[in-house]
PATILO-827197 format. One record per residue (C-alpha): residue number from 1; x, y, z; residue in three letters. Coordinates in Angstrom, 2 decimals. Layout:
BEGIN
<rec><lumgu>NUM</lumgu><X>X</X><Y>Y</Y><Z>Z</Z><paro>ALA</paro></rec>
...
***
This chain:
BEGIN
<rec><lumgu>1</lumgu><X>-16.03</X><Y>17.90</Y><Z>5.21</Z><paro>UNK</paro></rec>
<rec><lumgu>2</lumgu><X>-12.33</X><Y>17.57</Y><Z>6.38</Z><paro>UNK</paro></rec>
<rec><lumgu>3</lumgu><X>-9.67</X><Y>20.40</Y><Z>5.96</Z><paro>UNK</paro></rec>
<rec><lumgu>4</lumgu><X>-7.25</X><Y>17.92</Y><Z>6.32</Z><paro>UNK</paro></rec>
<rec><lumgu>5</lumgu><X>-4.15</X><Y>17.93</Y><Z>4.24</Z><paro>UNK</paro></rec>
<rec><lumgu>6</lumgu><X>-4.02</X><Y>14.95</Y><Z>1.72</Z><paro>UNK</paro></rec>
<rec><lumgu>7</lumgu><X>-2.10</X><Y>12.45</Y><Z>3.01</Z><paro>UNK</paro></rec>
<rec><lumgu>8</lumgu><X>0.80</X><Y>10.15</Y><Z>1.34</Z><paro>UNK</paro></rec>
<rec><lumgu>9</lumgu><X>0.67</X><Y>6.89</Y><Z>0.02</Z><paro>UNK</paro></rec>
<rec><lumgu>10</lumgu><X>3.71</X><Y>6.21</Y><Z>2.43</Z><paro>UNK</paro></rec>
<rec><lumgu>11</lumgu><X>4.35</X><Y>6.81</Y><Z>6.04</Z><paro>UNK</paro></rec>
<rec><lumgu>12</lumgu><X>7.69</X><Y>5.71</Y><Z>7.65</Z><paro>UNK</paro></rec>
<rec><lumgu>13</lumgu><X>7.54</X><Y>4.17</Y><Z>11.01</Z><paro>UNK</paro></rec>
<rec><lumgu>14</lumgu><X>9.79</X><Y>2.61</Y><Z>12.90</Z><paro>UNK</paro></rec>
<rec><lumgu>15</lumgu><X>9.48</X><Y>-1.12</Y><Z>12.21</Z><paro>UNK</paro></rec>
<rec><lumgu>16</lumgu><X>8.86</X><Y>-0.59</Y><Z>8.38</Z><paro>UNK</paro></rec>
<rec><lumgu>17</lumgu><X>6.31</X><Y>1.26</Y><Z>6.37</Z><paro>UNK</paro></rec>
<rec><lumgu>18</lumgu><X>2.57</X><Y>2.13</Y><Z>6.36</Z><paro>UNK</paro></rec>
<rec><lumgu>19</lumgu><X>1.09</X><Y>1.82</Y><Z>2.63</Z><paro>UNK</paro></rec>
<rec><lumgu>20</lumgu><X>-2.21</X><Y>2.74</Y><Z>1.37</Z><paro>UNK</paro></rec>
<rec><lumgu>21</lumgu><X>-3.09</X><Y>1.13</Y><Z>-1.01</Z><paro>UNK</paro></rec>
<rec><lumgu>22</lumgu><X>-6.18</X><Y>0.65</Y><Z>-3.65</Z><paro>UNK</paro></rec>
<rec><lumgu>23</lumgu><X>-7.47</X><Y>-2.75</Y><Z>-4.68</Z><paro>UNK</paro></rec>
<rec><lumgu>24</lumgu><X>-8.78</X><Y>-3.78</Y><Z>-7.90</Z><paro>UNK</paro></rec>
<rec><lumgu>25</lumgu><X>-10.08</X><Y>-7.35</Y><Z>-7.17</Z><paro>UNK</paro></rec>
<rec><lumgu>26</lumgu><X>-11.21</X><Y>-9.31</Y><Z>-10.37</Z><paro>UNK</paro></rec>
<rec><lumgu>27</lumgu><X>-8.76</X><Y>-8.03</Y><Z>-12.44</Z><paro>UNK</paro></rec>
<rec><lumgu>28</lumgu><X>-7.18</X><Y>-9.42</Y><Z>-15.62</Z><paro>UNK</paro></rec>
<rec><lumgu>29</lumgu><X>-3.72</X><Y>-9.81</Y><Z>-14.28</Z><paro>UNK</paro></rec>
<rec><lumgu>30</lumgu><X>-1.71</X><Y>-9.22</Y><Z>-10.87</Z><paro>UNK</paro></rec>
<rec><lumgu>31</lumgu><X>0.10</X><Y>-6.08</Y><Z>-11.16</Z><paro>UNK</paro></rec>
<rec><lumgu>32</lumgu><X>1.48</X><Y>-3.28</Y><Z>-8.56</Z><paro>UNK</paro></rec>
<rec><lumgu>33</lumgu><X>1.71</X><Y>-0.23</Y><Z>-9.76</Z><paro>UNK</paro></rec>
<rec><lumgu>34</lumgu><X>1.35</X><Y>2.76</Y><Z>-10.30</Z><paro>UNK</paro></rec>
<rec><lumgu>35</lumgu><X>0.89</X><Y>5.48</Y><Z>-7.52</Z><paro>UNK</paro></rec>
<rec><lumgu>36</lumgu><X>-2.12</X><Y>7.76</Y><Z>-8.23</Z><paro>UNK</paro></rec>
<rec><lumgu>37</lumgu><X>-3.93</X><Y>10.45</Y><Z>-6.26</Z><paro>UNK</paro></rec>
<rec><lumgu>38</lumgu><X>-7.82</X><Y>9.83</Y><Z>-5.25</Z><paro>UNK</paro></rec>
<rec><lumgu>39</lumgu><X>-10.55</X><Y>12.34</Y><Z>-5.75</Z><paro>UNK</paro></rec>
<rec><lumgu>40</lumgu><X>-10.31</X><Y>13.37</Y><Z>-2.14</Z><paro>UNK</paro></rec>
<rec><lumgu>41</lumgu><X>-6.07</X><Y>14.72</Y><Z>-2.71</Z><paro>UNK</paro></rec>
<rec><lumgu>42</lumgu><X>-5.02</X><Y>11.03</Y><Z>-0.73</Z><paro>UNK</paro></rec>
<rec><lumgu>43</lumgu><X>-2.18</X><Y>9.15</Y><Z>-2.50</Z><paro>UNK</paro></rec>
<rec><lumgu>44</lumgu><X>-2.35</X><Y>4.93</Y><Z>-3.03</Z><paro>UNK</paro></rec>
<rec><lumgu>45</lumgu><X>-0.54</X><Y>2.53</Y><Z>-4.69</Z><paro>UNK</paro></rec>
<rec><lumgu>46</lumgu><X>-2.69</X><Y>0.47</Y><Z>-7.22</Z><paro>UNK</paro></rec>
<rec><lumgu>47</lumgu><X>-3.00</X><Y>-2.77</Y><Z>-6.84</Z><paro>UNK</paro></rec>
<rec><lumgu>48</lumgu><X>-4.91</X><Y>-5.25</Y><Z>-9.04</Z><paro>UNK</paro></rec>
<rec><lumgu>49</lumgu><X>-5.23</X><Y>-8.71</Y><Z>-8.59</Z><paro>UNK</paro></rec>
<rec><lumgu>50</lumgu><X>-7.39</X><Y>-11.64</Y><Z>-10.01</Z><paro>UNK</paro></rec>
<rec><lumgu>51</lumgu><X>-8.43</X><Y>-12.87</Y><Z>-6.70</Z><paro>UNK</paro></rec>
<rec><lumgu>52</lumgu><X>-12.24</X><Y>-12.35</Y><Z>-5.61</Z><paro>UNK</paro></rec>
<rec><lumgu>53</lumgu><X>-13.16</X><Y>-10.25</Y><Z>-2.88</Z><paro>UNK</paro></rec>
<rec><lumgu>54</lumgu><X>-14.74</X><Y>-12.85</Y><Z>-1.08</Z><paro>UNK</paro></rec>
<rec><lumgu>55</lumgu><X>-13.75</X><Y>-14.43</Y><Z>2.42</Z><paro>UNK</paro></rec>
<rec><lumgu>56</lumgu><X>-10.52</X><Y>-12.48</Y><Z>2.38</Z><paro>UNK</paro></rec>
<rec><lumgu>57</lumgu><X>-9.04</X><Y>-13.92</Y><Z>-0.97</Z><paro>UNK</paro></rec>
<rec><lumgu>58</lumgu><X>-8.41</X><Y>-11.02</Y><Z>-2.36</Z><paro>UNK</paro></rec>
<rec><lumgu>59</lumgu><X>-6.32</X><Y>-9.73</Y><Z>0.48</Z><paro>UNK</paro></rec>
<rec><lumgu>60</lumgu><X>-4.67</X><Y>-12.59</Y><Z>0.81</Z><paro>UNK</paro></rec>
<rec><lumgu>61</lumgu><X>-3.90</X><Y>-12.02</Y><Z>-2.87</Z><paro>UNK</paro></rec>
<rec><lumgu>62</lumgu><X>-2.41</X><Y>-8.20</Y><Z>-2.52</Z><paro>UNK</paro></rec>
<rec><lumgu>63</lumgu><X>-0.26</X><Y>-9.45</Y><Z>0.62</Z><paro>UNK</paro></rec>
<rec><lumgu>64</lumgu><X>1.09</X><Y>-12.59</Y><Z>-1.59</Z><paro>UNK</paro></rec>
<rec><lumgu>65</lumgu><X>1.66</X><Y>-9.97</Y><Z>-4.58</Z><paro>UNK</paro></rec>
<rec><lumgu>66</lumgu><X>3.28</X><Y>-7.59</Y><Z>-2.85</Z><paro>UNK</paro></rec>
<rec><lumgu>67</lumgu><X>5.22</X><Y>-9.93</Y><Z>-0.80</Z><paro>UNK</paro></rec>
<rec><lumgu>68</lumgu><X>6.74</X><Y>-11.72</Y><Z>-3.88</Z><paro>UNK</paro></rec>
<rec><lumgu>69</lumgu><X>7.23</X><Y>-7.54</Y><Z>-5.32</Z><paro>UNK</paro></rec>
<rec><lumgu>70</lumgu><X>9.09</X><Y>-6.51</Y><Z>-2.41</Z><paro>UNK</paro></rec>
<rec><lumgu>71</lumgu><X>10.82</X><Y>-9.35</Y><Z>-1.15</Z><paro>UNK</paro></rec>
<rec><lumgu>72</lumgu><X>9.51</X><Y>-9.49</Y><Z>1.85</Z><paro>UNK</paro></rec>
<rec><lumgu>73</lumgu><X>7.76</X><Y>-12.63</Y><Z>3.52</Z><paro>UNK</paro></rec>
<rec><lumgu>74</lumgu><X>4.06</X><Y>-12.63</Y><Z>3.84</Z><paro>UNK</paro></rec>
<rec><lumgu>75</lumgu><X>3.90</X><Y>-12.49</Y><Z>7.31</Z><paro>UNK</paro></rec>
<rec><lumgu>76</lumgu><X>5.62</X><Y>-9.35</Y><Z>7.26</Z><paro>UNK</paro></rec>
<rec><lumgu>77</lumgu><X>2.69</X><Y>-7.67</Y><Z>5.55</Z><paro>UNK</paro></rec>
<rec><lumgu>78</lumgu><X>-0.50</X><Y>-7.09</Y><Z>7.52</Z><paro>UNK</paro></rec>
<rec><lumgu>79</lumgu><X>-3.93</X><Y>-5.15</Y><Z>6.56</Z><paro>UNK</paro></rec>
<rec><lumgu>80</lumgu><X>-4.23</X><Y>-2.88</Y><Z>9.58</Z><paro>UNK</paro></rec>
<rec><lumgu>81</lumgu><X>-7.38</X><Y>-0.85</Y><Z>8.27</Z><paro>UNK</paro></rec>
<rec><lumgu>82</lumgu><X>-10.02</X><Y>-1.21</Y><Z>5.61</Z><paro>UNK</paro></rec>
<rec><lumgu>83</lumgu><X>-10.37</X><Y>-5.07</Y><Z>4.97</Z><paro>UNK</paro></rec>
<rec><lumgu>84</lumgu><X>-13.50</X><Y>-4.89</Y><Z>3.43</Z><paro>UNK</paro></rec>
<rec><lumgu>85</lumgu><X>-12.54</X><Y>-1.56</Y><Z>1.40</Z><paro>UNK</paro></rec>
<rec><lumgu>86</lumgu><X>-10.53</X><Y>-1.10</Y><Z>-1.80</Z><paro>UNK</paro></rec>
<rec><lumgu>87</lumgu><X>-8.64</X><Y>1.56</Y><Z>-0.53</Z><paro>UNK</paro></rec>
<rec><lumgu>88</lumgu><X>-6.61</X><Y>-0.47</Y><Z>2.47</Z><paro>UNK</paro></rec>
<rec><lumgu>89</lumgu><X>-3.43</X><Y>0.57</Y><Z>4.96</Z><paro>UNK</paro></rec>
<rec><lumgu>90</lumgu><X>-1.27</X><Y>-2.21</Y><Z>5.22</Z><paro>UNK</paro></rec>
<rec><lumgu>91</lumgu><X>1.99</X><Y>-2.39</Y><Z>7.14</Z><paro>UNK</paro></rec>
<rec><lumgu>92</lumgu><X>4.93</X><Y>-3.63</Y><Z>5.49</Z><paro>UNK</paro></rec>
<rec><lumgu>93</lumgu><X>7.80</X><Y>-4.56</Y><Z>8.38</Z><paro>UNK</paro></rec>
<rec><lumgu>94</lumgu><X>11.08</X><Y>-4.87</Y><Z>7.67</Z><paro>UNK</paro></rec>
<rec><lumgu>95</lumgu><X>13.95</X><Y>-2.11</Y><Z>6.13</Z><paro>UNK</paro></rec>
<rec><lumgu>96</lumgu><X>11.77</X><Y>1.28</Y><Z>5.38</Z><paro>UNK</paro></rec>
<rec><lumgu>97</lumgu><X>14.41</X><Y>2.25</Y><Z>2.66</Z><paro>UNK</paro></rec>
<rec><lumgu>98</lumgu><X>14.64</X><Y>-1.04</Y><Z>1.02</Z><paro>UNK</paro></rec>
<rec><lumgu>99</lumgu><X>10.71</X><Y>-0.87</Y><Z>0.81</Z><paro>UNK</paro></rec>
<rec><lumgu>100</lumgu><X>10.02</X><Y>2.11</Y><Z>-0.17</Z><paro>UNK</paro></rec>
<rec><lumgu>101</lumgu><X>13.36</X><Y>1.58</Y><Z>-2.96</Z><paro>UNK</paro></rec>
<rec><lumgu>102</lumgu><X>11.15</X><Y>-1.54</Y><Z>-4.45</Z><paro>UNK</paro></rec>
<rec><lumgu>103</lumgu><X>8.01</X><Y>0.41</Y><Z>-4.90</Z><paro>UNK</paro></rec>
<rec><lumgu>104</lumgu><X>7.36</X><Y>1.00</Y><Z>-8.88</Z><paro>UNK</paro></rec>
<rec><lumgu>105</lumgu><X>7.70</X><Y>4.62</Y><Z>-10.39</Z><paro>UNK</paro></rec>
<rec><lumgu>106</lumgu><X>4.80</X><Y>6.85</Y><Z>-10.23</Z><paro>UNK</paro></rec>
<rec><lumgu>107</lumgu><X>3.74</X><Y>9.66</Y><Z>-7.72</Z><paro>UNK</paro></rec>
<rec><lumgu>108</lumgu><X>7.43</X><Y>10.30</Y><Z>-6.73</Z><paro>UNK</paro></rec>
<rec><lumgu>109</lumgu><X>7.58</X><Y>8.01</Y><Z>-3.32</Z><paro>UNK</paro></rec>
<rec><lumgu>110</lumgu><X>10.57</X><Y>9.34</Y><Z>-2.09</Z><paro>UNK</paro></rec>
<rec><lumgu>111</lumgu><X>8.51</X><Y>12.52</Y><Z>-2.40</Z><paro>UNK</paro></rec>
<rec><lumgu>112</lumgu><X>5.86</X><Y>10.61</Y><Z>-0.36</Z><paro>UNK</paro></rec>
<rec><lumgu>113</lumgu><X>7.97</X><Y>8.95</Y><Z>2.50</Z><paro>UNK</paro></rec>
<rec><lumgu>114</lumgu><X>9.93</X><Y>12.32</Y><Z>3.03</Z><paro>UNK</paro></rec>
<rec><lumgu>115</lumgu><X>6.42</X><Y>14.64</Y><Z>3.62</Z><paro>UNK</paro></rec>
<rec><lumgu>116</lumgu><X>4.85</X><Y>11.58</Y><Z>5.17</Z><paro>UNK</paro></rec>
<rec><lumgu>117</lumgu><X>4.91</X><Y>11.78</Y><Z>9.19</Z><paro>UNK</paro></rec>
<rec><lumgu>118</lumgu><X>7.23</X><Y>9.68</Y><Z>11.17</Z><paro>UNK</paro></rec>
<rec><lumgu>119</lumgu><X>4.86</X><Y>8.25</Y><Z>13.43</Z><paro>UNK</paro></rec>
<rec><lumgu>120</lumgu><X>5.98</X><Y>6.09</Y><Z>16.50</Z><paro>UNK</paro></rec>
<rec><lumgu>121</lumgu><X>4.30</X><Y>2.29</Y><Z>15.88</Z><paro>UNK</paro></rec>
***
């Protein structure tokens, strides 16, 4: 068991913003939002797509999503842990206040990006 303190859903860096994120794949619809807190205290941003979890579809499916949400291009998004998992870090490059000013409501993430750790790339 960790006794580490739950951790954001955002974390500034330098070159953009780190985003955890949870995955719904199958879903009904494509939708971003909201923020919600897991079990374990850790923030995410909820993600639900329609896209299949199979040979990367579904990821390809959150960065398209969140792309088009954020106005940002696709290949500024990358998956940079948990491909296989529904709970994923991706980092979003580009303006850290413009991104974090598109997220939707939710778990305050102004709140988030302010706590979160500025962490060097």
């Amino acid at each position: 068991m960790s006794n580490a303190a739950p951790a954001p859903a955002i974390q500034i860096r330098p070159d953009g913003v780190r985003l955890r994120v949870r995955v719904t794949p199958k879903s009904r619809r494509d939708e971003i939002g909201p923020f919600e807190r897991l079990a374990d205290g850790n923030e995410v941003l909820i993600v639900r797509v329609r896209a299949a979890p199979a040979e990367g579809e579904a990821n390809a499916a959150v960065i398209a999503l969140l792309a088009a949400g954020l106005g940002l291009s696709r290949s500024r998004i990358a998956v940079v842990s948990g491909p296989t998992a529904r709970v994923k870090t991706l980092h979003l490059q580009g303006d850290a206040d413009a991104i974090v000013a598109a997220l939707p409501a939710g778990v305050d993430p102004a709140a988030s990006a302010t706590s979160a750790s500025r962490s060097p790339a």
